[in-house]
N, C-alpha and C positions, 0 to 999 in steps of 0.2 A: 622459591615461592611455594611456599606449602597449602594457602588456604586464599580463594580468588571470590568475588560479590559477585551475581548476573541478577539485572532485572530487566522489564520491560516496558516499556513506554510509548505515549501516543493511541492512535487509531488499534482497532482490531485488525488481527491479518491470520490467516488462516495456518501458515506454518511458525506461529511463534513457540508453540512446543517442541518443536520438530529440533531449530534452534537451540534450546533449554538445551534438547536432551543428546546433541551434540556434541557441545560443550562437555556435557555430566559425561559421556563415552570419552571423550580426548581425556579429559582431568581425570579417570578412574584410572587410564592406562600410566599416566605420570604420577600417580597417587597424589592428589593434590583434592585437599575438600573446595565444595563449592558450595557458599551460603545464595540461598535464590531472598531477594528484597521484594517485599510484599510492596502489590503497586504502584511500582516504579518510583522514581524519584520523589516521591510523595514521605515513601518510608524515610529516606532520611532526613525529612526535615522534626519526625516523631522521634524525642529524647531517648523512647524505648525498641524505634530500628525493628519493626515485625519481621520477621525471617524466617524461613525454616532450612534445616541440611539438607541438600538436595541428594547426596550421595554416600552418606552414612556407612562404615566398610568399605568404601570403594563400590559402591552398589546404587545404580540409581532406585529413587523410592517408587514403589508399583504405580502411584499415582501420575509418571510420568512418563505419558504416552506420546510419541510422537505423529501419531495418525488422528489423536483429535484435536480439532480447530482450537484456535484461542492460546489462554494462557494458562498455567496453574498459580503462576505468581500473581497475578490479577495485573491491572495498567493504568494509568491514570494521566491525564494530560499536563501533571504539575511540571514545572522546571525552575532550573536554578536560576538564581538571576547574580547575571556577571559583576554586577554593581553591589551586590549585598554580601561585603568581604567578612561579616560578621558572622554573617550564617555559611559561608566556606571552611571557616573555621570550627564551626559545631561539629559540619557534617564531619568535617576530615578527622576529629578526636572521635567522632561513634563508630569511623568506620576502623580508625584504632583500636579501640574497645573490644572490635567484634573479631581484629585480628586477620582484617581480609589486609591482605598487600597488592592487591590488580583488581580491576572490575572492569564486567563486560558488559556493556548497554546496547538493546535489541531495540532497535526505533529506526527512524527515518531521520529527516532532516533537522525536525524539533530538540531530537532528542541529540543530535549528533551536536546541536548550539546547547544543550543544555549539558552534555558531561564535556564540555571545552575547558570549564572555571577549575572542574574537580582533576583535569589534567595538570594540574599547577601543583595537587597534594598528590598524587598515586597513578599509574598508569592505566591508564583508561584506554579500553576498546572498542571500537562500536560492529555488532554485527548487523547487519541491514537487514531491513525489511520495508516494506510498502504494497498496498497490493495497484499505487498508480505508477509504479515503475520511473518513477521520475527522481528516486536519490544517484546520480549517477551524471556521467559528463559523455556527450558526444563524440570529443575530443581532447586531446589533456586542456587546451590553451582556450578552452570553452568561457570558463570567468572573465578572460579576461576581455573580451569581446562587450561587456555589460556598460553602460553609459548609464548616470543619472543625472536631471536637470531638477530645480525646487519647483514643487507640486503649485498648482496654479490657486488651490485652498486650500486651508487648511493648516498651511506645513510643511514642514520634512521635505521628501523626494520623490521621485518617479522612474522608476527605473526603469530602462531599456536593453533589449538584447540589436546591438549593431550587425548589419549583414555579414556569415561570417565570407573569409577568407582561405580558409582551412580546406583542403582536400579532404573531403570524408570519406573514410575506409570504414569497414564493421570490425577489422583487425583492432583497431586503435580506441575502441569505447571504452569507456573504464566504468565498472559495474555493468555491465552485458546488460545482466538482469535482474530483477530482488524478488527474494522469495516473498511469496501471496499471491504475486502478479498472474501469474498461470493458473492457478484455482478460479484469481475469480474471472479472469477471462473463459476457462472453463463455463462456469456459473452461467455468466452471459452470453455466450454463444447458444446454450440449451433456450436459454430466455427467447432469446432473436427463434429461434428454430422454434420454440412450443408458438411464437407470436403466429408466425408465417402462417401456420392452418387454420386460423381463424379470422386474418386479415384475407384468404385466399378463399374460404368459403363463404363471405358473405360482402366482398368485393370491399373491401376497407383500407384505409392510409392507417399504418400503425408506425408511430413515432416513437421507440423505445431509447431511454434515458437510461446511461449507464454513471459510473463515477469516473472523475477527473476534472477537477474543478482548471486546473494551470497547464495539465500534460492529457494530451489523449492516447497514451500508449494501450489504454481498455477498451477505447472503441475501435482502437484499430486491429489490435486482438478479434474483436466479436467479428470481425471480418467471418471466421469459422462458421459463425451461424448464417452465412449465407445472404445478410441484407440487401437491398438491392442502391441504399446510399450510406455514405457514410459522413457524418459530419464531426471536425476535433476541433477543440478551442483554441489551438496553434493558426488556423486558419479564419478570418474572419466570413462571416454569411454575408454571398451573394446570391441575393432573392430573387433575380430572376431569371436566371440560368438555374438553380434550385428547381422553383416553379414549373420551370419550363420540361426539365425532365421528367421531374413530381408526372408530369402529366403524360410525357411520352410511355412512361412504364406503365403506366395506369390504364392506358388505350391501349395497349398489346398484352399485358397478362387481368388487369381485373383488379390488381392488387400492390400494392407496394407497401415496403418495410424500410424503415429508415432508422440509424442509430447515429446519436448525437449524445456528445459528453456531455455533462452538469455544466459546463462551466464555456459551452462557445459563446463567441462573442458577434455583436455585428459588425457592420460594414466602419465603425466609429470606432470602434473597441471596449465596446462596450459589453457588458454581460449579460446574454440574452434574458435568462432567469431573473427577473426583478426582484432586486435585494427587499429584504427585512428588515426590519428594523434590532434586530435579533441577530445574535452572534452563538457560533457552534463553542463549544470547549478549547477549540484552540486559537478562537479573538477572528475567525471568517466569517466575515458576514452569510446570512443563510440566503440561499435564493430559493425563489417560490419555483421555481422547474423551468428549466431551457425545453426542455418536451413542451410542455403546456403553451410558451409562450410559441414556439415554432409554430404550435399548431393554428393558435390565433393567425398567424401570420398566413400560412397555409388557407385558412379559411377564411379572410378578408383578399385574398389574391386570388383565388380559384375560383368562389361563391357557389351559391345554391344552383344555378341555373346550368353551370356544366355536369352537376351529376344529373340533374334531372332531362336535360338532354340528352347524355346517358343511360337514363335510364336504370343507374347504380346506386340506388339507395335512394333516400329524401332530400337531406338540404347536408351542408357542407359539414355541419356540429356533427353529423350522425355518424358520417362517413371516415372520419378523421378522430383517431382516437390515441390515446398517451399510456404507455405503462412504462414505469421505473422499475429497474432490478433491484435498487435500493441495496439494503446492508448484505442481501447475504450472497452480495460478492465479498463480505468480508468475514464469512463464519464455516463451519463446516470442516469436514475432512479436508486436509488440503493430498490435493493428488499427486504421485510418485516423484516429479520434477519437483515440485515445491518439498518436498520431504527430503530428499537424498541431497540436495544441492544447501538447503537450509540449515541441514545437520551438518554439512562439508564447513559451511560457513561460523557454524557453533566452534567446531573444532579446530579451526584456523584460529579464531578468534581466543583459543586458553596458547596455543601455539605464539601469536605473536607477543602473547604477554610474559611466555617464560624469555620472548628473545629479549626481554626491555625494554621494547616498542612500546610505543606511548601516543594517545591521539591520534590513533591510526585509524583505517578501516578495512576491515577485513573484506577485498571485493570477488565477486563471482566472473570472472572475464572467458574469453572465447575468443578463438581466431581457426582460421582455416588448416592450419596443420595440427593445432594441439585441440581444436574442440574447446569444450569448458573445462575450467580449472581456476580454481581460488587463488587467490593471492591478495595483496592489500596496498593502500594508496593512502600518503597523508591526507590525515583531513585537513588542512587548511588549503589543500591543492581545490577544495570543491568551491573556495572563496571566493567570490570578487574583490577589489581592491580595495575596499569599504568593511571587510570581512562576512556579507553576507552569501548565505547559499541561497540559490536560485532554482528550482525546481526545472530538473531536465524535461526538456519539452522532444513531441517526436520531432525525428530530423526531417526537415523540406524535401527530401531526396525518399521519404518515403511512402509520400502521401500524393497521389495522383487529382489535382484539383478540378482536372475537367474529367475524371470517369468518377470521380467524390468517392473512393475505393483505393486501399493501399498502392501504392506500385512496384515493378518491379522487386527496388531493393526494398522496399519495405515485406513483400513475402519472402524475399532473401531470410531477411532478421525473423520474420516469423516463424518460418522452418525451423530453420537452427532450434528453438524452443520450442515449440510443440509438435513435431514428429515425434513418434514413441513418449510421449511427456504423460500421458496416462499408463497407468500399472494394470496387469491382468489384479493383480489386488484390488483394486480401484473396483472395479466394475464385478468382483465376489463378493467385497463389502455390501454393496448395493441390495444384489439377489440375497444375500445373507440375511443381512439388518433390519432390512426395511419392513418390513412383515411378516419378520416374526412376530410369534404369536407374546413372548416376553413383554412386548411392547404393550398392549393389552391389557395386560395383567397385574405389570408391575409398576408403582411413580417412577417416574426418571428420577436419578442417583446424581445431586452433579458432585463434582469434582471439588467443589469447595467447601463440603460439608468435610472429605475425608482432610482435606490439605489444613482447615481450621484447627483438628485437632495436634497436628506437627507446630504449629508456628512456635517459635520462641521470641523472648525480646531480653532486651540487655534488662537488668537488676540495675538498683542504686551501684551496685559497689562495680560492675562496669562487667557484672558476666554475662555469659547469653544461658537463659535457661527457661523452660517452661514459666508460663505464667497467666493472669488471669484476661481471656483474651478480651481485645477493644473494640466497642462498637464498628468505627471503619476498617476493621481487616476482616 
């Protein structure tokens, strides 16, 4: 194999360069060029395929930094669609053309359904990432636990996870954990921590919203920031045992802090955030904020009359307030954990492709004698019997329902990854960067003014060479 594709796909995550430039370190030591595909699967449905070498000589390009967030190839939420054998056919003569024999796709679950069809032409890899932690299985025999019955409107199905029966060990997960996940837990633990002295000085209910619309593996993370509840969408809300606490911490410290995923549900299963009418990039309905609505809730149950009996403020609106971390748990430097394990994962990922592996994924696993260590897992292992993937949800055994706070094994798993998971780098960057005077002085530089002038695209006659560039790259 002399010449391999990498691109990226779906959501922002903070070590997807980290990734790239992985891969570019493995492939320079086998001498193997690596074309990076503009935008992810987006490029090749473009006759002219934007790319640029990623490693030129055996060198990766200066523009390939693995300590800043994001991507240099850019992302986009296109996919392939398994039904449209016409357009399998294009892509797989462009990517002839371009003379890639293997490609690596850096995505999550979207992406891991979308380079499925292109494993029928070429061997396909997928390196993980997410920053919800949820590409990944509990247990191997995890899919097959999934039941679906026909949806009551509308349609189609409904799908269920049946109680499991499976002994759960932390030995036995497959994908531990994906890189982005620990950045932006990172992210929001400071959130939860900057929240607390302003909900603690002026005696306030702060309901912070983090991401994870199916899995709450980020609220249970923000654990670090010290909340004093925790609510995930694996669990559905019981409002008055909720309430009832809501109130006990209120009466003994002055203040409570509370973190709840996007996406918990209620006592029906329903989704707290009241959907839109509006759908994100990748066909999810938008909800208007599980914060928000909590809070309603919180404030039609508690009322005016117990703060003011209290003597803590005005009326309930006042007292009781919402902030979301929002995106940038998904941008930024990603920190030392997400860099080192992301890059392991890059590099596994050019590794399984010279073995001939095909549709595979390159996973990050852990167990109590070996620690972490890569390895990889067929992707169709992540299937249910219907061939869909299902977003890993946290495990029951980690979530304490009556302290509304991880448990036990749940700080088991969290140990594991975040002791030592920040770099003395990490925290130089910061003193460094942040205020220099540079900053001041000069516009910010991004990265895709340098990366526009490399891109190449194929020619009529089917070479790749410089040419004049297109509005969307």
């Amino acid at each position: 194999m002399k010449r391999i594709g990498i691109l990226t796909a779906g959501g922002d995550t903070p070590a997807l360069n980290a990734t790239i430039h992985g891969a570019v370190v493995r492939a320079n030591q086998l001498g193997i060029e690596v074309y990076g595909l503009i935008k992810g699967f987006n490029s090749l449905f473009n006759p002219r395929v934007p790319h640029l070498h990623l490693n030129p000589l055996f060198q990766p390009i200066p523009e390939l930094d693995p300590t800043v967030g994001g991507t240099i190839l850019g992302a986009s939420r296109d996919y392939i669609n398994a039904e449209d054998k016409r357009s399998h056919g294009e892509i797989f003569e462009r990517l002839r053309k371009l003379k890639i024999e293997g490609l690596i796709c850096v995505g999550g679950d979207g992406t891991l359904n979308g380079m499925q069809p292109l494993a029928q032409c070429l061997p396909v890899v997928l390196a993980p990432k997410t920053i919800d932690n949820d590409l990944g299985l509990n247990y191997r025999n995890e899919p097959d636990e999934w039941q679906r019955r026909p949806a009551a409107k509308g349609g189609g199905f409904v799908y269920e996870q049946t109680p499991s029966r499976t002994v759960f060990d932390l030995d036995y997960m497959i994908n531990f954990v994906t890189p982005g996940f620990v950045t932006a837990v990172y992210v929001s633990s400071i959130g939860v921590r900057r929240i607390r002295s302003t909900a603690e000085s002026h005696r306030r209910i702060a309901i912070v919203e983090v991401m994870g619309r199916h899995s709450g593996y980020i609220s249970l993370g923000a654990a670090y920031g010290r909340p004093d509840i925790i609510l995930l969408p694996e669990h559905p809300l019981e409002i008055e045992p909720l309430v009832q606490r809501v109130k006990e911490i209120y009466e003994l410290q002055k203040n409570v802090v509370i973190v709840c995923g996007e996406g918990v549900v209620d006592a029906e299963g329903n989704e707290l955030g009241a959907e839109k009418s509006s759908h994100d990039p990748a066909g999810n309905k938008l909800l208007s904020g599980a914060a928000e609505s909590l809070r309603q809730i919180l404030i039609e149950q508690m009322g005016d009359e117990y703060f003011k009996v209290l003597r803590r403020g005005g009326i309930a609106r006042e007292v009781i307030f919402t902030r979301k971390i929002g995106h940038t748990q998904r941008g930024g430097r990603p920190i030392r954990f997400d860099r080192f394990y992301a890059a392991g994962l890059g590099g596994k990922a050019v590794d399984l492709l010279l073995e001939g592996r095909n549709n595979v994924v390159a996973t990050l696993q852990w167990n109590r004698k070996r620690s972490f260590f890569v390895d990889s897992f067929d992707a169709n292992g992540f299937r249910d019997r219907w061939g869909l993937i299902h977003a890993r949800r946290v495990h029951p055994s980690f979530y304490d329902r009556h302290l509304m706070k991880p448990s036990r094994a749940g700080i088991e798993y969290l140990m594991q990854i975040f002791t030592g998971a920040i770099g003395e780098d990490d925290t130089e960057s910061i003193r460094e960067s942040l205020f220099a005077p540079g900053n001041l002085l000069e516009p910010y530089h991004s990265f895709n003014t340098d990366i526009a002038k490399r891109i190449c695209f194929l020619d009529g006659g089917g070479e790749s060479g410089m040419g004049e560039p297109e509005p969307g790259c």
